[in-house]
ChimeraX commands (.cxc) that place a marker at each C-alpha (Angstrom):
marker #1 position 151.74,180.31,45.14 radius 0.5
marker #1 position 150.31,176.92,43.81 radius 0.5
marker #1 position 150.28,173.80,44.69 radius 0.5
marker #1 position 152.72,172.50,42.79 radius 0.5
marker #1 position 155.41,175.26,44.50 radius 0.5
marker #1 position 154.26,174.04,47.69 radius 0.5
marker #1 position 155.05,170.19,46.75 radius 0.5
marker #1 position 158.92,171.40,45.11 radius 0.5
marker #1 position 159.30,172.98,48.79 radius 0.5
marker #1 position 157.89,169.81,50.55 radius 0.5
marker #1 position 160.09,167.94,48.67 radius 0.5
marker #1 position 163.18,170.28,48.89 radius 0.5
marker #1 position 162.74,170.18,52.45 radius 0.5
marker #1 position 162.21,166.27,52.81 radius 0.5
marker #1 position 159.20,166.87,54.50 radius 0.5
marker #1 position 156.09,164.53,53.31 radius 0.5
marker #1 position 152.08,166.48,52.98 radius 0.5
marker #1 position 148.62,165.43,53.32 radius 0.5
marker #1 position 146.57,166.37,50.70 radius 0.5
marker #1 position 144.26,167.66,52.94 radius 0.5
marker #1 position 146.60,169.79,55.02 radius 0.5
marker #1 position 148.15,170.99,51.10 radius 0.5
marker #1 position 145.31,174.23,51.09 radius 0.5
marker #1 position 146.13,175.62,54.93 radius 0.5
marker #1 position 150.30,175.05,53.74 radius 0.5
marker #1 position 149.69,177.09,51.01 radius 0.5
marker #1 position 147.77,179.49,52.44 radius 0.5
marker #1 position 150.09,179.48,55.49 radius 0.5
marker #1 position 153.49,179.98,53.07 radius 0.5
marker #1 position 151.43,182.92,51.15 radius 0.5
marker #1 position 151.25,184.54,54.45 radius 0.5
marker #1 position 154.65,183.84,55.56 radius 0.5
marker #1 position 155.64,185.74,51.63 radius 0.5
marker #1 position 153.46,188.98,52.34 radius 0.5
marker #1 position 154.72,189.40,56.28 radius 0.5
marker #1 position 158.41,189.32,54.51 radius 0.5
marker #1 position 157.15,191.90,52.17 radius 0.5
marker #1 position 155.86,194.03,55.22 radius 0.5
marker #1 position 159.12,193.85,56.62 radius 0.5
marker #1 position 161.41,194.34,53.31 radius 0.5
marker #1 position 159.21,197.59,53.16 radius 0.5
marker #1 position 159.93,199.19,56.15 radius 0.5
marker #1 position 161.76,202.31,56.11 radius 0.5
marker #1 position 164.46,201.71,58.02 radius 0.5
marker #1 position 167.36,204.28,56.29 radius 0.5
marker #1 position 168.09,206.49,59.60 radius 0.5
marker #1 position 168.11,203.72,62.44 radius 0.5
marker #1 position 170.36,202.89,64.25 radius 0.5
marker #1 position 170.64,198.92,64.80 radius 0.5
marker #1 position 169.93,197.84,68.30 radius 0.5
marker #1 position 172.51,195.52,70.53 radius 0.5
marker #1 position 169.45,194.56,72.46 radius 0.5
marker #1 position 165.67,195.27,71.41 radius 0.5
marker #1 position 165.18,196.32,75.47 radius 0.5
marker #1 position 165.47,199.79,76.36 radius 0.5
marker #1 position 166.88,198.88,79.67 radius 0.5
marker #1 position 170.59,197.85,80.30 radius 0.5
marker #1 position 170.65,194.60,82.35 radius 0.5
marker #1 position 171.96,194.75,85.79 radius 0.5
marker #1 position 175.08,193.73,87.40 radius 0.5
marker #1 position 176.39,192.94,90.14 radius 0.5
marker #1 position 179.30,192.42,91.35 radius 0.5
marker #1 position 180.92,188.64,91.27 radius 0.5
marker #1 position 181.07,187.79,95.39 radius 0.5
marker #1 position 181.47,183.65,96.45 radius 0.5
marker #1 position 178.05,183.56,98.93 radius 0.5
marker #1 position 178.25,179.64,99.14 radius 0.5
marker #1 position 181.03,177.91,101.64 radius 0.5
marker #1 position 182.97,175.07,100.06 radius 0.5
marker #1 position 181.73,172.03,101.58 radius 0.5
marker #1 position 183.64,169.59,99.89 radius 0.5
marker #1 position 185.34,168.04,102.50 radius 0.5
marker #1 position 181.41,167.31,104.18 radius 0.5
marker #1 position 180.53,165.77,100.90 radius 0.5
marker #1 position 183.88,163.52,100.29 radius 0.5
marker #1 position 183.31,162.21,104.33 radius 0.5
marker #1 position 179.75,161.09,103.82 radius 0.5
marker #1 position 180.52,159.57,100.60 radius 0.5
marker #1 position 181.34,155.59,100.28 radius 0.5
marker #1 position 184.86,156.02,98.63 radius 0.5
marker #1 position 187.01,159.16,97.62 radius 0.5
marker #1 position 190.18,160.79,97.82 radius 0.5
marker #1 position 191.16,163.64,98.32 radius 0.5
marker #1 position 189.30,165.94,95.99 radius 0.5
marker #1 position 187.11,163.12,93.85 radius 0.5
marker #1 position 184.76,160.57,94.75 radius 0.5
marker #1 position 185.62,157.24,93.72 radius 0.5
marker #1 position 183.51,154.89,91.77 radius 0.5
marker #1 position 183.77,151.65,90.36 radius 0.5
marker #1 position 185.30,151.20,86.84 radius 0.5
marker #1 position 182.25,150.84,84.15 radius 0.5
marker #1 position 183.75,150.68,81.42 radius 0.5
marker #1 position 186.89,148.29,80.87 radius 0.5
marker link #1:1,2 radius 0.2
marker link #1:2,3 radius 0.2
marker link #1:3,4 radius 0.2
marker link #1:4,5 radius 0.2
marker link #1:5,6 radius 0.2
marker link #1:6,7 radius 0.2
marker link #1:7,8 radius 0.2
marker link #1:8,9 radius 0.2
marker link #1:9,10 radius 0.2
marker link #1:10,11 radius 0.2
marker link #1:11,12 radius 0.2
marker link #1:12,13 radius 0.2
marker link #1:13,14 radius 0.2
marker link #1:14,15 radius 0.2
marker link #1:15,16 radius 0.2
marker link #1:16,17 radius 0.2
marker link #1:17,18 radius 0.2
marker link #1:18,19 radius 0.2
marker link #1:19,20 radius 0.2
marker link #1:20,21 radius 0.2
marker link #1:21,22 radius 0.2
marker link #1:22,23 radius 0.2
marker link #1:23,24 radius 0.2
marker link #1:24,25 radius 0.2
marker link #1:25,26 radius 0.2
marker link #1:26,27 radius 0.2
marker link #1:27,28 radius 0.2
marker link #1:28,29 radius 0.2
marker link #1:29,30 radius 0.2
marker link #1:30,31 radius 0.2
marker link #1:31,32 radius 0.2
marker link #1:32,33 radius 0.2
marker link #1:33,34 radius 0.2
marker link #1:34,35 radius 0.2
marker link #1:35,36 radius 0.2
marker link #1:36,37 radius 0.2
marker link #1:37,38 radius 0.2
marker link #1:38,39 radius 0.2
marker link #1:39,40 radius 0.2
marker link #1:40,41 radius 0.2
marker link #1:41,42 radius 0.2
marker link #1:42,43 radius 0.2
marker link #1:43,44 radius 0.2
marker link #1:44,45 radius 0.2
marker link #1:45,46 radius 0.2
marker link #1:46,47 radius 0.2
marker link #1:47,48 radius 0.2
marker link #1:48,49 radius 0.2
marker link #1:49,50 radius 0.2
marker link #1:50,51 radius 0.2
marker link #1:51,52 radius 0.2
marker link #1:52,53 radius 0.2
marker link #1:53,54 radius 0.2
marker link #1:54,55 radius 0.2
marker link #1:55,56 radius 0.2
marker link #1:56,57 radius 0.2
marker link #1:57,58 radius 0.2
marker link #1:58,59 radius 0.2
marker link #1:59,60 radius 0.2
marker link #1:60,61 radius 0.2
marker link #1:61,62 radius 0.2
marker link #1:62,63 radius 0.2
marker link #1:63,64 radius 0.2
marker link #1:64,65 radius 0.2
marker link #1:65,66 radius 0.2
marker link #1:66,67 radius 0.2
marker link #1:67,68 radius 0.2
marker link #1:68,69 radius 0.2
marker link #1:69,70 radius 0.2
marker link #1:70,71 radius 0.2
marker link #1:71,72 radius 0.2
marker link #1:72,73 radius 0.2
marker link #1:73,74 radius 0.2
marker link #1:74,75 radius 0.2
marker link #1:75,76 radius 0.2
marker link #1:76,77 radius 0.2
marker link #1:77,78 radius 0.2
marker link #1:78,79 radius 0.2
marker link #1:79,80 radius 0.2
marker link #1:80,81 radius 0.2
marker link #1:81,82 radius 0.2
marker link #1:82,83 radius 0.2
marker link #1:83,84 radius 0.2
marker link #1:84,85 radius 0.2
marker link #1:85,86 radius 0.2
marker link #1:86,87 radius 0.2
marker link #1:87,88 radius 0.2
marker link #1:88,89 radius 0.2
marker link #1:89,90 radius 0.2
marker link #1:90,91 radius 0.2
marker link #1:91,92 radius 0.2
marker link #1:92,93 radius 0.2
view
């Protein structure tokens, strides 16, 4: 990769360089190229894809209410409500 591949992609991706940070980019997207290689290499022919990359299955539990509904606490203590809401003044007209 050279510099002036680097620049296209700089450009490409609106993204402005340093000329002194232009070396370590290239050096950087050179790496980037040959870890994609790595990977494109692998054999992976006989294996089977993974819905998780964990062993383990998660947990579960099952769905009970542990909180009481306090809402009519919170509506008494507030300045203004109604029923179900608190009310508030109008901000925007």
């Amino acid at each position: 990769m050279d510099k002036k591949t680097v620049a296209t992609i700089a450009y490409l991706s609106r993204l402005s360089l340093n000329e002194k940070n232009e070396d370590k980019i290239t050096d950087d997207l050179e790496n980037i190229i040959k870890f994609v290689d790595q990977l494109n290499a692998a054999e992976t022919d006989n294996i089977e894809p993974l819905a998780s990359p964990l062993e383990k299955t998660a947990k579960t539990r099952p769905d009970k209410i542990t909180a009481e509904n306090r809402k009519e606490i919170f509506l008494e203590r507030s300045p203004k409500s109604n029923e179900d809401y608190f009310l508030v003044p109008r901000v925007v007209e």
